[in-house]
N, C-alpha and C positions, 0 to 999 in steps of 0.2 A: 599666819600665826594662829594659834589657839586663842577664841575668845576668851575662856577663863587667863589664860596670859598675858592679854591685853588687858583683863579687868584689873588685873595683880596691877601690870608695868602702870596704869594708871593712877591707880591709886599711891602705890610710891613717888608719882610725879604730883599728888596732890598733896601729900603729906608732906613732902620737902619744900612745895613750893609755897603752901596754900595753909598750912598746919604750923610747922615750926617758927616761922616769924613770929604766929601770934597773932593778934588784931582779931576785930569783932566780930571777922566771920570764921574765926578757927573752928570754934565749937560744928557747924555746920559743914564744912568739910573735912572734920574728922570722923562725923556722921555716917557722911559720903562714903569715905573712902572706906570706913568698915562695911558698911551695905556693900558696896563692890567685892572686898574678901568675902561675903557672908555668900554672896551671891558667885564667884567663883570658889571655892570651896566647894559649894553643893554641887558644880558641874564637874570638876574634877574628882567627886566620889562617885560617879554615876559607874556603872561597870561597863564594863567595854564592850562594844557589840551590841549594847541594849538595844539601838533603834535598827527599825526595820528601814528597809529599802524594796519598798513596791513596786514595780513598775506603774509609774503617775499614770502614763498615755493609755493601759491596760484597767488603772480603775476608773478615768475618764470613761472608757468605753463602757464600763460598766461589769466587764471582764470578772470582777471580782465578788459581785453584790450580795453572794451568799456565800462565802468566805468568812465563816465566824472566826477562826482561828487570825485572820489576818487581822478582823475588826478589833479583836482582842489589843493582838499588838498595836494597833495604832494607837487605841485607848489610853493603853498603858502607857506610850512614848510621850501623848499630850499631856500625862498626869504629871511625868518627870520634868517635862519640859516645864511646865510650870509650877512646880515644885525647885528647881532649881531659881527661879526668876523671882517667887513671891510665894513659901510654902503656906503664907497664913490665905491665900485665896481658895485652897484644897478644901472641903470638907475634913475633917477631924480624922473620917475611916481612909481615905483617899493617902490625905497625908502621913498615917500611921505606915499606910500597906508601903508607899516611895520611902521613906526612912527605912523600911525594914527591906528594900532590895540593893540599896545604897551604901555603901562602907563609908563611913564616919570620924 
């Protein structure tokens, strides 16, 4: 299954289980389960194709090490990649540039 579908299915199983009752830790896993939408959301606007697929055993070998156009992409897939997980860890410029390649 898709992670960001997992994070959805869960959060609805938190909400029904863990939220609607009530009791003193509702506030706290309402929390939850919005960080969890807040956090699939961000994966499912990422555009499709964005990440590369390098051959791992080829940059192990070192195959790649002046490869700036590749270094680029990876850069850019780790900024998404945590961008999606925690945008307030990004730099302010970092995080600008992943919103502005992200449908919203």
């Amino acid at each position: 299954m898709n992670p960001a579908l997992d994070l959805i299915a869960e959060a609805e199983t938190s909400l029904r289980r863990d939220v609607a009752p009530g009791g003193p830790d509702a506030r706290y896993h309402a929390l939850l389960a919005a960080n969890a939408l807040a956090t699939a959301r961000r994966a499912l606007s990422l555009p499709a194709g964005a990440s590369p697929e390098p051959d791992v055993a080829a940059l192990r070998a070192g195959a790649h090490d002046d490869d700036a156009a590749l270094f680029a992409a990876l850069v850019a897939d780790a900024r998404r990649r945590a961008w999606v997980t925690d945008p307030a860890a990004l730099a302010p410029d970092d995080r600008a540039l992943t919103e502005g390649e992200c449908r919203d």
